[in-house]
Each structure stands twice: as structure tokens, then as C-alpha cells.
C-alpha positions as semicolon CSV with decimal commas, in nm:
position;residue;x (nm);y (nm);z (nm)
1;X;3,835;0,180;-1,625
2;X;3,911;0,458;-1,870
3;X;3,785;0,514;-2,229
4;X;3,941;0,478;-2,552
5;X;3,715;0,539;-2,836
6;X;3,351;0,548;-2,992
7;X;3,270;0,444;-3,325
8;X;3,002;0,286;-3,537
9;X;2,920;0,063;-3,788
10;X;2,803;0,361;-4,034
11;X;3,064;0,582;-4,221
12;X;2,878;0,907;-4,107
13;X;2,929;0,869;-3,801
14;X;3,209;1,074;-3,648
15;X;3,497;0,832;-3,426
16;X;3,573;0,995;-3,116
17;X;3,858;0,908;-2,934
18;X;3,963;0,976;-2,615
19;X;4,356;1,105;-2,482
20;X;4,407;0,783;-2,246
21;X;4,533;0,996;-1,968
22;X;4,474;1,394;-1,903
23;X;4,215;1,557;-2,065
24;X;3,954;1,497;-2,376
25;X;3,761;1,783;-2,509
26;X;3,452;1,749;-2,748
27;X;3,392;2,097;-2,849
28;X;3,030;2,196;-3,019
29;X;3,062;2,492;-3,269
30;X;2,764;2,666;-3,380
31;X;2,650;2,902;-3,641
32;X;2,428;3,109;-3,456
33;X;2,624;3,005;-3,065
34;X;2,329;3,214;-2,865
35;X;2,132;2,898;-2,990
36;X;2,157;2,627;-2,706
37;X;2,055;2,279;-2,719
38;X;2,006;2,217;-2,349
39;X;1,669;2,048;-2,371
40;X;1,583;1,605;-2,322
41;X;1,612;1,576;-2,708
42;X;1,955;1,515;-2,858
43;X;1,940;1,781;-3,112
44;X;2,231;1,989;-3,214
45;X;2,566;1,887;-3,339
46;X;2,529;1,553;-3,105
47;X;2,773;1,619;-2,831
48;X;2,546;1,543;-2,546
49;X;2,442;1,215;-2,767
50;X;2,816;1,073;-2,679
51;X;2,735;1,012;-2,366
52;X;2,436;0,851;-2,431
53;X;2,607;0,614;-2,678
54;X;2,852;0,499;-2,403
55;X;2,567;0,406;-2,139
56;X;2,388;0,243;-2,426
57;X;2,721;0,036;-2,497
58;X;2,720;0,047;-2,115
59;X;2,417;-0,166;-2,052
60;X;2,143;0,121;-1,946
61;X;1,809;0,005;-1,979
62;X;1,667;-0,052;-2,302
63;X;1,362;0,135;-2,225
64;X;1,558;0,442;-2,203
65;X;1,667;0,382;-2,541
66;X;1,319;0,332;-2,748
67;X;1,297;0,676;-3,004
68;X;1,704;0,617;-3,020
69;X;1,690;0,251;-3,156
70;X;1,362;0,291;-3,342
71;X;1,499;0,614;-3,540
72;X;1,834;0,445;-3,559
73;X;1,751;0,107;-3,709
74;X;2,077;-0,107;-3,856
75;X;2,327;0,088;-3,648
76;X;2,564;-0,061;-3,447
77;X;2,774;0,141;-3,167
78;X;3,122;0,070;-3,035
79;X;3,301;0,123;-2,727
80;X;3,661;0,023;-2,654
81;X;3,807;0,102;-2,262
82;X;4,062;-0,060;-2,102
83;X;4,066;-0,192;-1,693
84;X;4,344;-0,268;-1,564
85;X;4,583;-0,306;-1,839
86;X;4,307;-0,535;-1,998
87;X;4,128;-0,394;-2,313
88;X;3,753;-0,482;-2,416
89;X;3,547;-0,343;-2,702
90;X;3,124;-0,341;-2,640
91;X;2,940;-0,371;-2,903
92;X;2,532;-0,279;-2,936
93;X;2,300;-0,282;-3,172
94;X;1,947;-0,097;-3,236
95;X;1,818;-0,401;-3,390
96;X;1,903;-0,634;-3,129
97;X;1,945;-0,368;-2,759
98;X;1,852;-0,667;-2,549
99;X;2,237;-0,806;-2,596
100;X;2,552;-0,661;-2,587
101;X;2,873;-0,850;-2,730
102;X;3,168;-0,761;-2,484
103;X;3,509;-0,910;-2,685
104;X;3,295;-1,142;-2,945
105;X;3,115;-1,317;-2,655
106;X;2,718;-1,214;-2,690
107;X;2,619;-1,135;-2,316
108;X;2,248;-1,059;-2,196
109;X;2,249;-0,708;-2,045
110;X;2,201;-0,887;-1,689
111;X;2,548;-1,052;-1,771
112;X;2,693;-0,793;-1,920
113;X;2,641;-0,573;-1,612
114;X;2,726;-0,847;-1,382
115;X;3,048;-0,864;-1,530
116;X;3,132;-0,511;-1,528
117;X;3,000;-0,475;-1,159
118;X;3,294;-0,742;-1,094
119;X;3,584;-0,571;-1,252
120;X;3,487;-0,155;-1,183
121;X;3,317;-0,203;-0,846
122;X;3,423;-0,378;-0,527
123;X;3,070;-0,462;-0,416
124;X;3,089;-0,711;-0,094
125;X;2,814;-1,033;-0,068
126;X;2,476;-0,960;0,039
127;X;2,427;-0,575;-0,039
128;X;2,113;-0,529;-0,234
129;X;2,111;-0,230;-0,492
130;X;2,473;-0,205;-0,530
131;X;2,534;-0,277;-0,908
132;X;2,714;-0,131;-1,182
133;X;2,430;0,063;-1,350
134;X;2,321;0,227;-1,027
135;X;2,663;0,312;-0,993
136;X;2,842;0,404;-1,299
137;X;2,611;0,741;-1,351
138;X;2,807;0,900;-1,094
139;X;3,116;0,888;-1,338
140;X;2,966;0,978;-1,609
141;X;2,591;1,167;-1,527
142;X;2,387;1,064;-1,810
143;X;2,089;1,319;-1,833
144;X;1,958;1,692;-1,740
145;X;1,821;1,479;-1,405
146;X;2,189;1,418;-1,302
147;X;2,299;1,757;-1,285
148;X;2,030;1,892;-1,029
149;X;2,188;1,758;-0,708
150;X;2,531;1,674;-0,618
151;X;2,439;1,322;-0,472
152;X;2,219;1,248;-0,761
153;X;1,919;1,247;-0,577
154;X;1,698;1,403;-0,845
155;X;1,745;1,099;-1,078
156;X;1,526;0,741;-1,034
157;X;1,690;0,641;-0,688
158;X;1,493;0,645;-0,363
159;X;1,675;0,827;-0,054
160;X;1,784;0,498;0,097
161;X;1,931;0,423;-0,277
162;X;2,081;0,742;-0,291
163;X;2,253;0,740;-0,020
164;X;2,389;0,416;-0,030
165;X;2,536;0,463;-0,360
166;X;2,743;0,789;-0,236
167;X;2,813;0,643;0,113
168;X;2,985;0,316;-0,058
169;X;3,123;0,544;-0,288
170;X;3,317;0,707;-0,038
171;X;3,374;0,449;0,148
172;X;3,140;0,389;0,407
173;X;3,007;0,067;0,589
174;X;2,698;-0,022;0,393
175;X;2,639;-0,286;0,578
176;X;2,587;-0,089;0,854
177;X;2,319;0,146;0,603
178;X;2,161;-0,175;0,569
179;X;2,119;-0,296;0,852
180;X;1,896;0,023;0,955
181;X;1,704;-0,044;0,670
182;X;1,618;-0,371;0,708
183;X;1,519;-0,311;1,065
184;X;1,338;0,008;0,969
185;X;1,139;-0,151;0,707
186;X;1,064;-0,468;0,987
187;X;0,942;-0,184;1,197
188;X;0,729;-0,013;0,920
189;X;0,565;-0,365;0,834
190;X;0,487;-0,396;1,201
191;X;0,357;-0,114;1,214
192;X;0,155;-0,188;0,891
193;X;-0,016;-0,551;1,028
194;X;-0,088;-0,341;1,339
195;X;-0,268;-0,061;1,100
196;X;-0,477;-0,391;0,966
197;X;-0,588;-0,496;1,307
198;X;-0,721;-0,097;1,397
199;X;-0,931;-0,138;1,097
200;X;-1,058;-0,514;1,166
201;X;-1,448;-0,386;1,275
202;X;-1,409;-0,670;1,524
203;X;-1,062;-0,548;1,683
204;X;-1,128;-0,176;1,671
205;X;-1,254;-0,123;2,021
206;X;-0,970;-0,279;2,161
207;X;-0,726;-0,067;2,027
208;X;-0,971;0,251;2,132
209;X;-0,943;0,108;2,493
210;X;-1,336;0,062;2,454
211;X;-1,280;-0,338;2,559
212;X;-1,060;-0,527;2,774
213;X;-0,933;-0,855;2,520
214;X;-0,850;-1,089;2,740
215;X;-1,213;-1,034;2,961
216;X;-1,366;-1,072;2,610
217;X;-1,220;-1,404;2,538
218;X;-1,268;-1,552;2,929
219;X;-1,682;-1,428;2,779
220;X;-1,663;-1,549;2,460
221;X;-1,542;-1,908;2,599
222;X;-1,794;-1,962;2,859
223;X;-2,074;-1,886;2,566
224;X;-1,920;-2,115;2,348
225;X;-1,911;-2,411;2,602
226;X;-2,276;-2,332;2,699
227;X;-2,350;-2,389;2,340
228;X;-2,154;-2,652;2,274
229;X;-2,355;-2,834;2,603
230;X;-2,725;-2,723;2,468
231;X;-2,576;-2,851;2,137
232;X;-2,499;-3,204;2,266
233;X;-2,806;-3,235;2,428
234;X;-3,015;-3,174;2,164
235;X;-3,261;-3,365;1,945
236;X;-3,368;-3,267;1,601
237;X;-3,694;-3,375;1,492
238;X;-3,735;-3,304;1,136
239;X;-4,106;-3,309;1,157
240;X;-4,089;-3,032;1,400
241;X;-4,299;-2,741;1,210
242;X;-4,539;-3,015;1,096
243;X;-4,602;-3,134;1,445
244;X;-4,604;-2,796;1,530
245;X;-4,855;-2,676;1,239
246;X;-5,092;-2,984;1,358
247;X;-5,058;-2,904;1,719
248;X;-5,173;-2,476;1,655
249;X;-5,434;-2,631;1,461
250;X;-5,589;-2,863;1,718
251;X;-5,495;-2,584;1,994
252;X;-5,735;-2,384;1,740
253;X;-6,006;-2,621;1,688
254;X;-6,002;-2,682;2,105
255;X;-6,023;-2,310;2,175
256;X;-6,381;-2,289;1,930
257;X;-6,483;-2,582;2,075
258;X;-6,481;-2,470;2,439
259;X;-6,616;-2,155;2,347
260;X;-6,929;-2,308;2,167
261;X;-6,934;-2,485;2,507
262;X;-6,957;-2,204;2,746
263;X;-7,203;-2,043;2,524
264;X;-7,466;-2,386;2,579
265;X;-7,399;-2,356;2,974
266;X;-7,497;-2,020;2,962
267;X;-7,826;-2,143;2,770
268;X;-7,916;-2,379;3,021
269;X;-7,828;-2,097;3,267
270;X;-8,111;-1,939;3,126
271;X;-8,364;-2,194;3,110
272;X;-8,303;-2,298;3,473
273;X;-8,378;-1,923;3,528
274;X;-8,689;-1,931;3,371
275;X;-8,794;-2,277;3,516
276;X;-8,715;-2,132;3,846
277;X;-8,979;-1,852;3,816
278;X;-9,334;-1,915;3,964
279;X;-9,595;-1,717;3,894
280;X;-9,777;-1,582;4,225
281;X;-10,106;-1,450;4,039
282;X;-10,422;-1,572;4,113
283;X;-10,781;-1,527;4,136
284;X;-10,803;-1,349;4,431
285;X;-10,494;-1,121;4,410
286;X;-10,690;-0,964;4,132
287;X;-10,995;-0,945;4,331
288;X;-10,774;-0,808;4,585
289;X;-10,651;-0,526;4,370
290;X;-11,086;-0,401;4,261
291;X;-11,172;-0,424;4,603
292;X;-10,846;-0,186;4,699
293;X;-10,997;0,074;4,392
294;X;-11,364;0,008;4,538
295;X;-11,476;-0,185;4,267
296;X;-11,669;-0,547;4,285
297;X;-11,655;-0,815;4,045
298;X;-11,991;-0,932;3,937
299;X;-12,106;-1,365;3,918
300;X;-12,044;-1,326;3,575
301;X;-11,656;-1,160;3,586
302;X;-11,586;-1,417;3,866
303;X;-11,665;-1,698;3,628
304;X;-11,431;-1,588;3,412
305;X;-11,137;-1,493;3,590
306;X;-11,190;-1,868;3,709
307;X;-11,120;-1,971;3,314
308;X;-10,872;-1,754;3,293
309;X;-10,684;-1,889;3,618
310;X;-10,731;-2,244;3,445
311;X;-10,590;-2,130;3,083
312;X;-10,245;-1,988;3,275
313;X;-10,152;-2,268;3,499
314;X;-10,174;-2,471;3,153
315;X;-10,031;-2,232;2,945
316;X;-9,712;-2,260;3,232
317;X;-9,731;-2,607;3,252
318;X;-9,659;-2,624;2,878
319;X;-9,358;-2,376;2,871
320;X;-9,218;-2,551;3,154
321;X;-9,184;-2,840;2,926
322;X;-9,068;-2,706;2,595
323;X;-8,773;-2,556;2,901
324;X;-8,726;-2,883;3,002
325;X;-8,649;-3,032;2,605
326;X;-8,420;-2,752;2,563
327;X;-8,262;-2,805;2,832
328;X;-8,224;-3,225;2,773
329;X;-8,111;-3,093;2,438
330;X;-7,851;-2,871;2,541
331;X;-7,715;-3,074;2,790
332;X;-7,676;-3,387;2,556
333;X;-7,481;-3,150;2,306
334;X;-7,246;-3,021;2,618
335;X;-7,168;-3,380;2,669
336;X;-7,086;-3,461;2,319
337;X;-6,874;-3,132;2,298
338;X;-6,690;-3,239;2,614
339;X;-6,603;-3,569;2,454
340;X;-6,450;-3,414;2,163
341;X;-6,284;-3,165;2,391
342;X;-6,110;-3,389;2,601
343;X;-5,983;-3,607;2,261
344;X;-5,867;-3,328;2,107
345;X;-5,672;-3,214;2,468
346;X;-5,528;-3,517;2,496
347;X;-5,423;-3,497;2,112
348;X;-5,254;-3,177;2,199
349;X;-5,106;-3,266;2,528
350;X;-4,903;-3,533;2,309
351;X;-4,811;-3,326;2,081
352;X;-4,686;-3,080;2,323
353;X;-4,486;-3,311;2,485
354;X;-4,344;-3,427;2,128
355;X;-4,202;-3,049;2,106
356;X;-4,104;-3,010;2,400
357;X;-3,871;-3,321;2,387
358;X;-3,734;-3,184;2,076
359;X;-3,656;-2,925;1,850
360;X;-3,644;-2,790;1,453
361;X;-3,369;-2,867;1,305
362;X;-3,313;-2,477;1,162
363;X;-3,278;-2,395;1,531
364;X;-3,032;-2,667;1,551
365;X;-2,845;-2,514;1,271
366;X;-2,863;-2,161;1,364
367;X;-2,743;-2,259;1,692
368;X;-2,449;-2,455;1,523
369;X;-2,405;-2,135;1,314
370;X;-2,409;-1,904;1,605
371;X;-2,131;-2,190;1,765
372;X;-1,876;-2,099;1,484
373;X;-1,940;-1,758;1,472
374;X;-1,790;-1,716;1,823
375;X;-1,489;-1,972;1,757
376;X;-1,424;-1,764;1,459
377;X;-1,420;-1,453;1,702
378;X;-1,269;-1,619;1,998
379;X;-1,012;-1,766;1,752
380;X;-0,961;-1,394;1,572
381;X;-0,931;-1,231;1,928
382;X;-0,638;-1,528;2,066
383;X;-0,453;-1,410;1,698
384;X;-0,493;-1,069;1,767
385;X;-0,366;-1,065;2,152
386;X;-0,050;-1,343;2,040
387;X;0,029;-1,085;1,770
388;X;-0,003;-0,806;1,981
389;X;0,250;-0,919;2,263
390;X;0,451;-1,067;1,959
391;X;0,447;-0,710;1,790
392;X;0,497;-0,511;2,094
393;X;0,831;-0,757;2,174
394;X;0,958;-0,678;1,763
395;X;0,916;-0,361;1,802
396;X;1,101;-0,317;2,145
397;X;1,369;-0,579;2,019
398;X;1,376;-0,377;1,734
399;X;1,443;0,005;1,897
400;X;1,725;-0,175;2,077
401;X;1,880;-0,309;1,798
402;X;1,862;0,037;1,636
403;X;1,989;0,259;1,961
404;X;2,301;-0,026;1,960
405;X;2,355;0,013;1,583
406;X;2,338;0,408;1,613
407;X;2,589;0,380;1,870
408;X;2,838;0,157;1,636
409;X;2,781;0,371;1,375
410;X;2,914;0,642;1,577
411;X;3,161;0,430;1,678
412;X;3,288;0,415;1,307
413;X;3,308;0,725;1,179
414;X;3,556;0,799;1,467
415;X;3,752;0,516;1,386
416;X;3,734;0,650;1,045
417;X;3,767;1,070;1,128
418;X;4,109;1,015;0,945
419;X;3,941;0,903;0,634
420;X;3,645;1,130;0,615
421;X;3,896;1,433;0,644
422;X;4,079;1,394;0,372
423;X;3,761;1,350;0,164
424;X;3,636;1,694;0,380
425;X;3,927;1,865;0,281
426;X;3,991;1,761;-0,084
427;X;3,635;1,855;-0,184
428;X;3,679;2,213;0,021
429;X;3,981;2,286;-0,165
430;X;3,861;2,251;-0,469
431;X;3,543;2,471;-0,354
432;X;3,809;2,740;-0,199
433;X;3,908;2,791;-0,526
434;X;3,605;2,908;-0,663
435;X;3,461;3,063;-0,325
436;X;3,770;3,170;-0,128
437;X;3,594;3,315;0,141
438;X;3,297;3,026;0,145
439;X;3,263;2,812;0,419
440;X;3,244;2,450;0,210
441;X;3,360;2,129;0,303
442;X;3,163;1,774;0,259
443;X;2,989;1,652;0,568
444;X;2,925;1,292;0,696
445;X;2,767;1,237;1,005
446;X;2,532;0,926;1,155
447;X;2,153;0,968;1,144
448;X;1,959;0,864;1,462
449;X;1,625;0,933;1,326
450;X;1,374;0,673;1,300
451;X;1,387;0,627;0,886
452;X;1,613;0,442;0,675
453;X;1,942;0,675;0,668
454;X;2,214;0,569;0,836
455;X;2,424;0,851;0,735
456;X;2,367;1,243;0,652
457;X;2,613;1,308;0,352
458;X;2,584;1,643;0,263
459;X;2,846;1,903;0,019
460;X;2,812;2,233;0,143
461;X;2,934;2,557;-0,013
462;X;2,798;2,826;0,194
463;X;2,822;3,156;-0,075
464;X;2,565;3,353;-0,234
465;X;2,248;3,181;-0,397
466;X;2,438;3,209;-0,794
467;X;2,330;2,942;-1,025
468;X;2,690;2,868;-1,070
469;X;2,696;2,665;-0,679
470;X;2,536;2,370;-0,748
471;X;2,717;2,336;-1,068
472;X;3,051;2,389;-0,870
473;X;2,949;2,192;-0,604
474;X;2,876;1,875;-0,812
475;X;3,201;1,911;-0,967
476;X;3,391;1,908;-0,646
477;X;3,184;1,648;-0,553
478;X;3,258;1,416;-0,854
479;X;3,621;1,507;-0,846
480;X;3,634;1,411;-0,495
481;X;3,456;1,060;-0,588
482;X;3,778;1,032;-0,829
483;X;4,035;1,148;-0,658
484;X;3,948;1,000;-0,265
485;X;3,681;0,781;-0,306
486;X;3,674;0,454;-0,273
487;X;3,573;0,076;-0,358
488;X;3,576;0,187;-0,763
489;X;3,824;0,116;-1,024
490;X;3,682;0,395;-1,264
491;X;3,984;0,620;-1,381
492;X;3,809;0,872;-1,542
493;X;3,514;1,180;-1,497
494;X;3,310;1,283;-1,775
495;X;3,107;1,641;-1,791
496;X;2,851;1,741;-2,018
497;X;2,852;2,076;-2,128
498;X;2,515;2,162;-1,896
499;X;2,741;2,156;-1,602
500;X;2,944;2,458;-1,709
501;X;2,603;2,689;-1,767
502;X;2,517;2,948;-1,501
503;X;2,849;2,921;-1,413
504;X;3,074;3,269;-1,400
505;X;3,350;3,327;-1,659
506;X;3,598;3,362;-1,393
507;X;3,485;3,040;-1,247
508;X;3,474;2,885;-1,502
509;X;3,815;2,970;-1,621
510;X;3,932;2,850;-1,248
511;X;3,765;2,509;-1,352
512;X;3,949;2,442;-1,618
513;X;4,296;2,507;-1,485
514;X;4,211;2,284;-1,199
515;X;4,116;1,985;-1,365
516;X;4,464;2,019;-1,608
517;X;4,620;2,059;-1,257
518;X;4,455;1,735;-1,140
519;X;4,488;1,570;-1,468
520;X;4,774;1,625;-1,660
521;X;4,991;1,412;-1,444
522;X;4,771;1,142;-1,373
523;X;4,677;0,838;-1,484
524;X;4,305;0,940;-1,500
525;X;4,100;1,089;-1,760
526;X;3,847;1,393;-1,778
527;X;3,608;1,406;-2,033
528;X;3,380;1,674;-2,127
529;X;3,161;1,845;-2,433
530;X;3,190;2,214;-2,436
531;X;3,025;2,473;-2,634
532;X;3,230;2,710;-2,820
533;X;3,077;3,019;-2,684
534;X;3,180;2,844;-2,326
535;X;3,522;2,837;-2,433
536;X;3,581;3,170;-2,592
537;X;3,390;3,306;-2,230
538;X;3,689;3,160;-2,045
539;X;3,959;3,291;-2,305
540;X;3,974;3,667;-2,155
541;X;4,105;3,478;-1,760
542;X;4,333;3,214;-1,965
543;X;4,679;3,304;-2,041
544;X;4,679;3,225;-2,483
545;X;4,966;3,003;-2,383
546;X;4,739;2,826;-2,130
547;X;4,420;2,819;-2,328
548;X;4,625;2,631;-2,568
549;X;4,763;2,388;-2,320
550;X;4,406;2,342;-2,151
551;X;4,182;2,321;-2,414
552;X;4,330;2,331;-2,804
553;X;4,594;2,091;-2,738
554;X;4,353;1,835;-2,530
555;X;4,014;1,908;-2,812
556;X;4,004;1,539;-2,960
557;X;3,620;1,611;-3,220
558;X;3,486;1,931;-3,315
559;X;3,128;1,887;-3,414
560;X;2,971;2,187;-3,590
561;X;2,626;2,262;-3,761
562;X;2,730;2,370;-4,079
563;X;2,637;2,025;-4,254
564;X;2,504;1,745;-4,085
565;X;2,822;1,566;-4,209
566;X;3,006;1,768;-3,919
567;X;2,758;1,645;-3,657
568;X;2,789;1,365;-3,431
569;X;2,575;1,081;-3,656
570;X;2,638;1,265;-3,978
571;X;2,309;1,278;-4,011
572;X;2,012;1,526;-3,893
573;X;1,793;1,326;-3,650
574;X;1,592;1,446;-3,384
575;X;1,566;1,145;-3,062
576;X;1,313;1,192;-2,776
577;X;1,472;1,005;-2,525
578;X;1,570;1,104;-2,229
């Protein structure tokens, strides 16, 4: 794929288009050039806005693309590229982003990126996240984001994404990057459902070692067949609380009644007492007593303590009876108590019998309740150990599978030393021109660790801590994707002018004589927007002659800020997107 030019359906707007081979300069000329616009927003002259244009005629996201369309409304952008000796124009709208028409045929973005996936990538079945969008950034870095790290780890991707992108990129076996993931991410869910069960109140002390599971289901099975035998044998009687209610009452009633009993027998306790008493005084004790203190009774006192002798054997005789009534009495009214006693006994003993022979039918139910409770436990506890052996066989199947795959994977970057050389050596080159005495080369080696890398790619440039490194080092990097990577048919690098800041002059002057070295004979293109004040930085290290091959000869737009009919849009507009 290489680019041929971007236009618009407005007059303003300023054509670009690109030299089809070599190099393409868009240079950004400022009246006041200490003045950068380096920020999100595409302010300026609009040179970092080109490359926005061609990922928005590229398919990106139309959420990336809301302040651009919104402040844009009625424009229409074009982008013609060839692949492959084939030619294709894309057009997009701001009106209508959710379409893109690729040679008059209207295409959803889904279809328009499935299509380009199939003629710029080589992306084999069955790979998730390979796709054109998550790949074409690395061509052509889109945003600020992109030019943090080399590997474009900074931007949306995850690490697994990220380094799946570079390692197909340079021609890795990604299915060997997924298969570690898949089985790492089988292990982390695992691992997960396991995290569940520590937190199940219920299974907690067995993974504390508190409990023994499989003694706690033998227990929990004997208590449910003990149940389950009570349960069979048992009879509901849903009278039960009203037979019981009548039988506390009549046990009630019986306990009064037996105490009012006991009370009479101790009444005619009494009266046999007192009918048991005699009375031993008579006339002649009394005599007996004067006679002891020397004093005699007269004919007259003997007379009457005759009467009175009379008058107490009567007055006994009558007490003796009214004893004798009470007693009849009381004795009639034990008997009658008794009866009612013994009716009231037997009332109970039936009813006793009743409950004993059955039971409530809320005792029933709780027992029933009680029944499940443990099934649901004894059940919970059978998942829970099956799971457990099931997990603990995963996750050993599992750390086999990943010590063999760590051992192919070492297997194939020998077979494939050859390969990973020359990519080693084409990116250290380039650094050794910038860092001569720098120890730089890029790196691939297999990751044994458990997470979801397969492979450590790393660019190193081992120099001083200069802002200027990671710059150079993502331009190596993306020259070496070019140049020696594979499984791409992209023809062409493009550079905002961001990469060149921080930069030295010297280094930056080296830049630009290697990529007209790399260029100029090839069938490749590099693109990139440079700021004047870059370019007249550069001017003392470039031969005129040279500076007029590189840059003057190869400069294709030259936006400038003295009237927004020299910028970009031909217009002054100020979009927030990012």
C-alpha cells in the first residue's frame, strides 16, 4: 500500500499529494516559528490534521472523530493509494462517518476494514485482535499517544495486544502468543471460581484446613437419612395445638382439683385429732389438787363441781358430734372430688396418648425444612469437592501444557535465530548511526513467566538519558517494521513532525540522510510534516547541495499561517479530538 493524494470536496482545502516512491515532505511555516502546535488540538497550519484525515478515510473509529465531523459538517475527504498495482480512492463524509465508499461501492466501516485487513495484512484464521485498524497505526502513528513508546504500548492496546501486534509484525508465531493466552486466561478463571468458593461462608473452613470435606459429607448423609426415616414415620395431626391446648387445660383443672383434695384430707386429719382427744378431768382430780394445797371443799362446792362434771361430759358429747358432721361432710365432698378427678385423668391420659401418637404439623415442616437445608449443603459440598479435584487436574494439565509450549517456543526462535538477526542488526545500524558508540540492537526472547507474554520484544539503545532516544529509537523501530518486517504489504512510513522534537541537530540531520539513503531507490515511500524551524536546524550539518536533494526537491505542500487560505482546511478551525 502506498499513498497518492488527499483532497476534499471544498475548494479551500489544500490537495496534498504524495511522490509515489522516495520521499514526501509537508513542511509547516510559521510567522512567529518559536510558536509550536504540539498539543491534542489540531491547531496551526493543519499539518498534523493530514494524518488524521487519512485514518478517518482509513476507517478509525468514529468516536475519535466527534468535534472533527461536528465542526466540519458537509465536508467530504478523499484518499487515493494504490496496492499492488491496483488503485482505490476512499471516500468519507462528516455527515454520514458511519460509511465509507471505497471505488463507488458504500461499505460499513466493519467492511471497509475487513477488506483492507485482506489486501495490507496477511492475518492467518483464528487469531483474535489481529485487524487492520489495530495494525495500520504502526505505519502511520496517529496521535501524541503513539510517539511515547516504540512498541506503541502507551496507546489503547493491552500488553497481550501490544505485543501481539509487534510480534506478528515481525514475524513471529502468534499462534504460539495465543496459545499462552488462552491457557493463561483458563488458569486465571480457575483461579477466579476457586476465589468464589474461599468466599462461599459455607466452604470457607475447608479451604482454611478448619474441616475435613469428605468427613463432612459421610456426617451430613447419615443426618439426612435419619431425617428422612423420622420423616416417613411420621403422622401429622392438624389438630395437634388444639388437642394440646385442651389437654394443658384439663392437666390444669386436675392439678386444682387434687390440691382442693389434699387440703379436705388434711381437714378430716384434724377432726379425727380432735375426736381422738378424751378429756381425763373429773370430780375428784380437782378435789385431788385442794387437798394437795390443804384446802377442803365444803357440801355446798361438792354439789357443784358435781353440775359442773355433768355440763362437760355434755358439752363433749355435743362437739363430738358437730366433728362427726364435718367429718361425713368432708368425706362425701372427697368422694365427689375423686370422681371428677379420675374423669378428668382419664380425659387426659387420652389425650396424651393422642400426642404422643402424633405430631404438629409445623414440626413436620420444620423438620422437612431442616431435610433440604442439609441436601442443599450436602449437595453444595459434593460440587465443591468434584470442582476441586476437577480444578486442581486444569490447573496441573494446564502448567504442563505451558512448560511444553515454553519449550517450543524456544524451540522457534532458534529455528528462526537467522531471521531475528537480520531484524537485530538492521534496527542497530540504523541506531549506530546516531549513537556510534551505543550498545542498541532489538531483542526477542521467549517469556516463561506465568502471564500472557509469550515473547519479550524489546529496542534498546543504551546512551545517555537525551530526549532525543526514544524519538530515535521509534524511528529505527518503524523503519525496521518497513524494511524487515513481515506479514504486511504497507510500502510506506509516515512521521509527524513530534517525532523530530528533543531530537539533536546533528541527529537530526543524520535522520534525514538516512531515510533518502533508504528511500530514494526504493519502491517505498516516507512521509512526514516538518516544521520550518526543524529544517533550517538541520541546514548548518547538510551539504546546500544535499539539503536540496533531501528536503526542497522531495517538499510536496507548504502550509503557512499567514492567511488561513495557506492552511491545511483553508479555513481557521480549532478540533478537540484527539
Amino acid at each position: 500500500m502506498q499513498l497518492k493524494k488527499v483532497y476534499a470536496n471544498k475548494s479551500s482545502f489544500r490537495t496534498v499529494e504524495f511522490n509515489e516512491t522516495g520521499l514526501s515532505f509537508i513542511v509547516a511555516k510559521q510567522k512567529d516559528p518559536e510558536n509550536k502546535s504540539n498539543g491534542k488540538t489540531y491547531n496551526g497550519v493543519g499539518k498534523s490534521l493530514i494524518v488524521n484525515i487519512i485514518h478517518f478515510c482509513m476507517g478509525s473509529k468514529k468516536k475519535n472523530y466527534t468535534s472533527f465531523c461536528n465542526k466540519l459538517p458537509g465536508w467530504e475527504f478523499y484518499l487515493e493509494f494504490f496496492i499492488g498495482g491496483v488503485d482505490y480512492t476512499a471516500k468519507r463524509s462528516t455527515d454520514n462517518p458511519n460509511k465509507i465508499i471505497l471505488n463507488d461501492e458504500e461499505l460499513t466501516l466493519t467492511k471497509f476494514n475487513a477488506k483492507m485487513e485482506s489486501v495490507c495484512f496477511n492475518i492467518p484464521d483464528d487469531i483474535s485482535h489481529l485487524s487492520f485498524r489495530s495494525l495500520f497505526p504502526f505505519f502511520i502513528r496517529p496521535n501524541k499517544k503513539w510517539y511515547v513508546d516504540f512498541n506503541g504500548a502507551s496507546s489503547s492496546y493491552n500488553q497481550y495486544q501490544t505485543m501481539l501486534y509487534n510480534a506478528f509484525l515481525l514475524g513471529l508465531d502468534v499462534f504460539l502468543a495465543q496459545k499462552k493466552y488462552n491457557i493463561k486466561k483458563e488458569q486465571d478463571r480457575i483461579k477466579t471460581l476457586e476465589g468464589n468458593f474461599k468466599n462461599d461462608e459455607l466452604l470457607r473452613d475447608f479451604f482454611t484446613g478448619n474441616k475435613d470435606v469428605t468427613l463432612t459429607i459421610v456426617d451430613l448423609e447419615e443426618q439426612i437419612e435419619k431425617l428422612n426415616r423420622n420423616l416417613s414415620n411420621f403422622k401429622v395431626a392438624e389438630d395437634y395445638r388444639d388437642v394440646q391446648k385442651e389437654a394443658d387445660r384439663i392437666e390444669s383443672e386436675l392439678f386444682a382439683l387434687n390440691n382442693k383434695i389434699i387440703l379436705i384430707q388434711n381437714n378430716i386429719e384434724s377432726v379425727n385429732k380432735s375426736l381422738n382427744m378424751e378429756s381425763k378431768t373429773d370430780q375428784n382430780d380437782i378435789a385431788k389438787v385442794y387437798e394437795e394445797a390443804n384446802v377442803h371443799f365444803s357440801e355446798n362446792l361438792q354439789k357443784t363441781l358435781n353440775d359442773l362434771e355433768r355440763f362437760y361430759e355434755k358439752l363433749v358429747s355435743n362437739r363430738k358430734k358437730r366433728l362427726l358432721e364435718q367429718k361425713n361432710k368432708f368425706e362425701s365432698e372427697i368422694a365427689a372430688k375423686s370422681q371428677t378427678a379420675n374423669k378428668l385423668k382419664n380425659e387426659l391420659d387420652h389425650l396424651m396418648k393422642y400426642l404422643g401418637d402424633h405430631q404438629a404439623l409445623d414440626v413436620f415442616l420444620s423438620l422437612s425444612d431442616k431435610s433440604a437445608h442439609l441436601k442443599t449443603k450436602l449437595e453444595s459440598l459434593k460440587k465443591y469437592q468434584s470442582l476441586q479435584l476437577e480444578y486442581k487436574e486444569k490447573l496441573r494439565d494446564a502448567e504442563k501444557i505451558q512448560l511444553e509450549q515454553s519449550e517450543i517456543a524456544e524451540n522457534f526462535l532458534a529455528e528462526i535465530e537467522t531471521e531475528i538477526n537480520v531484524l537485530r542488526d538492521y534496527f542497530r545500524s540504523l541506531a549506530k548511526r546516531f549513537y556510534p558508540n551505543a550498545v542498541a540492537g532489538l531483542s526477542v526472547s521467549n517469556n516463561d513467566g506465568e502471564n500472557l507474554q509469550r515473547y519479550n520484544i524489546d529496542a534498546k539503545i543504551e546512551s545517555d538519558n537525551s530526549d532525543g532516544i526514544n524519538n530515535v529509537k521509534i524511528f529505527c523501530y518503524d523503519m525496521t517494521l518497513l524494511f524487515k518486517g513481515q506479514n504486511h504489504n504497507i510500502n510506506f512510513l509516515f512521521h509527524d513532525s513530534r517525532l523530530f522534537d528533543g531530537i539533536d541537530e546533528r541527529q537530526k540531520a543524520e535522520l534525514f540522510k538516512i531515510v533518502y539513503e533508504e528511500f530514494v531507490d526504493s519502491k517505498k515511500q516516507y512521509i512526514a510534516t516538518v516544521n520550518q524551524n526543524q529544517l533550517n536546524e538541520i541546514k548548518d550539518y547538510l551539504e546546500p547541495e544535499l539539503f536540496q536533494k533531501i528536503i526542497n526537491d522531495n517538499t510536496v505542500l507548504t502550509l503557512t499561517d499567514d492567511h488561513e487560505s495557506e492552511k491545511l482546511l483553508g479555513i481557521t478551525i480549532d478540533i478537540n479530538d484527539d
